[in-house]
N, C-alpha and C positions, 0 to 999 in steps of 0.2 A: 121781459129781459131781452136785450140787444142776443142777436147772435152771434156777436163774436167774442161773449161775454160768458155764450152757454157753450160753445165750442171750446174750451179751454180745456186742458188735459196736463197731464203731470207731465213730468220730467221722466225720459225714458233712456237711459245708459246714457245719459247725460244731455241728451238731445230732447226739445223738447216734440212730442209727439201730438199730431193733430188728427180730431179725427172726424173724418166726412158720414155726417147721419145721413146726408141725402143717401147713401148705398142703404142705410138700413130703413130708412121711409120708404126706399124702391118694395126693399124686402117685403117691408109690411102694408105694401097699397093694398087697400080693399075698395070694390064699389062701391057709392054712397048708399049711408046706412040711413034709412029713419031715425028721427032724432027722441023717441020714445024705445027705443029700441037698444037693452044693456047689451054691450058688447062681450065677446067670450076671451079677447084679450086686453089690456092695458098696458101699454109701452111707455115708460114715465123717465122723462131726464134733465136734469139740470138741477136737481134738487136734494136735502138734505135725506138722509132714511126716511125719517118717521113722516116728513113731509112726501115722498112722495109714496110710501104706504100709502099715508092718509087720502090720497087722489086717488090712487089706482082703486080701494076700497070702494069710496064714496062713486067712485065712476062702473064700479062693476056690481054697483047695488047693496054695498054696505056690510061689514063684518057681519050680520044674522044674519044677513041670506046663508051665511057656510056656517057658522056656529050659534048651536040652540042655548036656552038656557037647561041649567042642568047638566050638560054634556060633560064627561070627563074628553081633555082635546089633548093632545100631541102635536108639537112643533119640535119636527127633523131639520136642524140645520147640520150644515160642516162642520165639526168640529175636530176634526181628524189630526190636526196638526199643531203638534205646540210651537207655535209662532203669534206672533201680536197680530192687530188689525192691521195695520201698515204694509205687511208682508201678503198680504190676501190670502193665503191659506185657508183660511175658515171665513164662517161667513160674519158679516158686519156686526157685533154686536148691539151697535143702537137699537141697529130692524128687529133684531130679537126681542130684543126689551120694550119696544112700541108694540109688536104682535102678543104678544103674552099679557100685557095692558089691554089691549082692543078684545083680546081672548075672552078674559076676565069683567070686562065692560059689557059683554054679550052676555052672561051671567054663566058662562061656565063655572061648571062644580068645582074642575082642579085644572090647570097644565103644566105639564110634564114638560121636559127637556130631555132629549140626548141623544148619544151618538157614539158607536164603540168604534174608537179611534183607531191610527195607526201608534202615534206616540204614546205616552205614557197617560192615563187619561186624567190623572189629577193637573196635570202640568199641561196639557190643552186644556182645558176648560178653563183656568184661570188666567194662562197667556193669550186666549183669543178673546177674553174682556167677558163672555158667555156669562158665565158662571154667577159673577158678580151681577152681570145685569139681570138673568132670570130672577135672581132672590129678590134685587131691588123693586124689581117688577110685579113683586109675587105670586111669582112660579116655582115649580119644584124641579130641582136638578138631578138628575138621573144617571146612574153609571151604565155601562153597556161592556166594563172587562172584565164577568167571566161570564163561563158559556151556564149559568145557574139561570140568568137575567131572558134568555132564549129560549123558545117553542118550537116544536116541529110541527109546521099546518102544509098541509098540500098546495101545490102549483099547477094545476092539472092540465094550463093552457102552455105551459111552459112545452118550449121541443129540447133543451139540455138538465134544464131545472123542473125536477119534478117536487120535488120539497125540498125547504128549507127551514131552518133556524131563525126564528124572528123575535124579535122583543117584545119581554110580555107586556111593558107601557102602550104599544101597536096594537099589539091581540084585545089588552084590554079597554080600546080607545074607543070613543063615541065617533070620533073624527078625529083626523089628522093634518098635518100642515107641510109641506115638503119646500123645505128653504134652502137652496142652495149657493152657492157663490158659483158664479162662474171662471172655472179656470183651464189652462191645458192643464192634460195629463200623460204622462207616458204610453199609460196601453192602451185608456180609452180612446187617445188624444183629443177628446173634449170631456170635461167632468162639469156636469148641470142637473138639470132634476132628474131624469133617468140615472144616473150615476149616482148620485145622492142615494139613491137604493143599497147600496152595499152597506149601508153604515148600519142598517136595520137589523141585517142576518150577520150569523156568526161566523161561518166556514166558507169566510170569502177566499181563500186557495183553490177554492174549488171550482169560481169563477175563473180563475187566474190559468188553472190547468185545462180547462174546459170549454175551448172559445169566449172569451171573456167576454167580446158584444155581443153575443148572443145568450150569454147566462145572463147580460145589463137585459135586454128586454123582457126574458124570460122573471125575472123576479117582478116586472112592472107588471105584469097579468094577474100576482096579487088580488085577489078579490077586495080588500080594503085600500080603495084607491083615494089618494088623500081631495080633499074636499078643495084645493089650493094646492097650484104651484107656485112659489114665489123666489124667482133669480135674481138675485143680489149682485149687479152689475157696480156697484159703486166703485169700488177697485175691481180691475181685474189680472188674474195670472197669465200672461199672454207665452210666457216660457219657462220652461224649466218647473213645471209642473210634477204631483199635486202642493210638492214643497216649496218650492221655490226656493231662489238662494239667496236674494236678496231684495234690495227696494227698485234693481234696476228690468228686475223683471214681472212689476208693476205698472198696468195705466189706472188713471183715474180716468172712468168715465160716469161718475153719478148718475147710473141709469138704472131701470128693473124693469123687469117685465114680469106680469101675476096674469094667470089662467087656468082652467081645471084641464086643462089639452094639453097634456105633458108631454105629444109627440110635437105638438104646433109650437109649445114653449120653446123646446128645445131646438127645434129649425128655426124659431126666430134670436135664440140666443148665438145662434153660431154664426145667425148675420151680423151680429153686433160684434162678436170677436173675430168677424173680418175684415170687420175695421178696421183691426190693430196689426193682426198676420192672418195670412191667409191659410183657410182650412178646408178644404172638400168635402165635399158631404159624405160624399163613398169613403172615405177616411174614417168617418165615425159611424162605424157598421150600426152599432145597438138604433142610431134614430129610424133608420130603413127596417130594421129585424123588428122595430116596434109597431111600424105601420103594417107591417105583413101582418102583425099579430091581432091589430084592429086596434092601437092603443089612441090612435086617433090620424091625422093627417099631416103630411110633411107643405100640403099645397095652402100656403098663405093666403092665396086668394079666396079661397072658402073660408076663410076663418074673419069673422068681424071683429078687429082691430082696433082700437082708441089710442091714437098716438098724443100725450100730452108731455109739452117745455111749460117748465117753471122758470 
């Protein structure tokens, strides 16, 4: 593919918006790697969901390497908002319904979907296309509003979150999958796979009251940490977040990034939404409050990298 063909991006408050990967190749240089050597990250852009799933997979050693046969698995994505795909809110339907297929294709027993929303949760699930696609795909969809669906298990690493309320499809998981859409957000001002965590527990006011980035790391210390981060950049929310209000607070950038490093994931998603507007790092306390806690590394250049254009 030409690149001026892979740099193409949506239309943003009526302007068209371009956006420069070389800042986020800077992001993501690593030293060269051995070429027998599976990388811990996959940066994939220019390409449809399921396509570039299917790369980032095949490039990181193939759906078994994270899912056995037998396993009952969980796939966390956004679901939070009743808005369509177009709006970004939630995360891309297709990828859900390729991951829940490749799940299934690995010989898992069952998976699960869900995510206890903000809106109303019958009218998310089927406004972000989710719902539909799980069953198509056959998977099982999952409620997450009332507090019945929730367990109390210990946070012991946590310094605000000592316990919490978590879903018993989680509790009762072989492995898990953490899908997030990348978008702003009000208080976290970045919401990505760290963030994605609140959708699990119940008594997220608690977070809200409680230094909010520092209850986001403290829940990632979790002992069941999902086997896969996978960032749903295809659209992103670059304002007026976690809702948005419109299609003008929308880019398309058909990109994702997938790793089991959910602090490395998340420092490399914020390079990619500053491509669009700029965000600080010290701005989104939870990624630094997760590296203090050992959830992994904010330093890119430790981290081996596979950057692939479709």
């Amino acid at each position: 593919m030409k690149r001026r063909d892979f740099l193409k991006t949506s239309v943003v408050a009526g302007a068209a918006l371009s956006i420069d990967f070389k800042g986020l190749q800077a992001a993501l240089s690593t030293n060269t790697m051995a070429v027998e050597q599976a990388p811990e990250m996959v940066a994939v852009m220019g390409g449809e969901p399921e396509v570039m799933l299917d790369k980032a997979l095949e490039t990181l050693g193939g759906i078994g390497k994270y899912i056995k046969k037998g396993q009952k698995v969980v796939i966390k994505p956004n679901i939070g908002w009743d808005r369509t795909p177009e709006l970004a809110g939630n995360t891309n339907p297709q990828l859900i319904k390729a991951l829940v297929k490749k799940c299934l294709d690995a010989g898992a027993e069952k998976v699960t979907v869900f995510d206890h929303t903000c809106d109303n949760w019958q009218k998310c699930y089927e406004s972000s296309g989710i719902a539909a696609a799980v069953k198509e795909a056959g998977g099982i969809i999952m409620p997450g509003n009332d507090e019945k669906y929730f367990k109390e298990v210990s946070i012991p690493n946590g310094v605000k979150v000592k316990s919490a309320k978590i879903h018993e499809a989680l509790i009762e998981a072989d492995a898990w999958i953490n899908v997030p859409i990348l978008k702003n957000h009000g208080g976290a001002k970045l919401s990505c796979a760290m963030k994605n965590y609140m959708g699990i527990v119940w008594d997220r006011r608690f977070f809200h009251q409680n230094d909010l980035q520092q209850c986001i790391a403290d829940i990632c210390t979790w002992q069941k940490k999902p086997v896969l981060n996978i960032v749903d950049a295809y659209r992103m929310m670059h304002q007026n977040g976690p809702q948005g209000k419109s299609a003008a607070d929308v880019a398309t950038l058909k990109s994702m990034i997938v790793s089991p490093n959910i602090i490395a994931i998340d420092t490399a998603a914020l390079a990619l939404f500053n491509q669009v507007k700029k965000l600080d790092m010290e701005a989104v306390g939870h990624i630094g409050k997760g590296e203090e806690l050992k959830l992994g590394t904010t330093d890119l250049k430790k981290v081996n990298i596979k950057r692939i254009k479709i």
